[in-house]
C-alpha positions, 0 to 999 in steps of 0.5 A, a space after each residue: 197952140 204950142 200945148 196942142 201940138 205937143 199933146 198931139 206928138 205925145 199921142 202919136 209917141 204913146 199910141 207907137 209904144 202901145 203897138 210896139 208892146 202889143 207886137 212884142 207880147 204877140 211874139 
């Protein structure tokens, strides 16, 4: 159960970073 969690907190972390960077190549 723990797995899952983590994979769905390291989703969240990738998915911020992905937009983060979008944001920051727009600008």
């Amino acid at each position: 159960h723990q797995n899952k969690y983590l994979t769905r907190i390291r989703r969240i972390e990738i998915a911020a970073s992905l937009l983060l960077c979008e944001k920051q190549i727009k600008i």
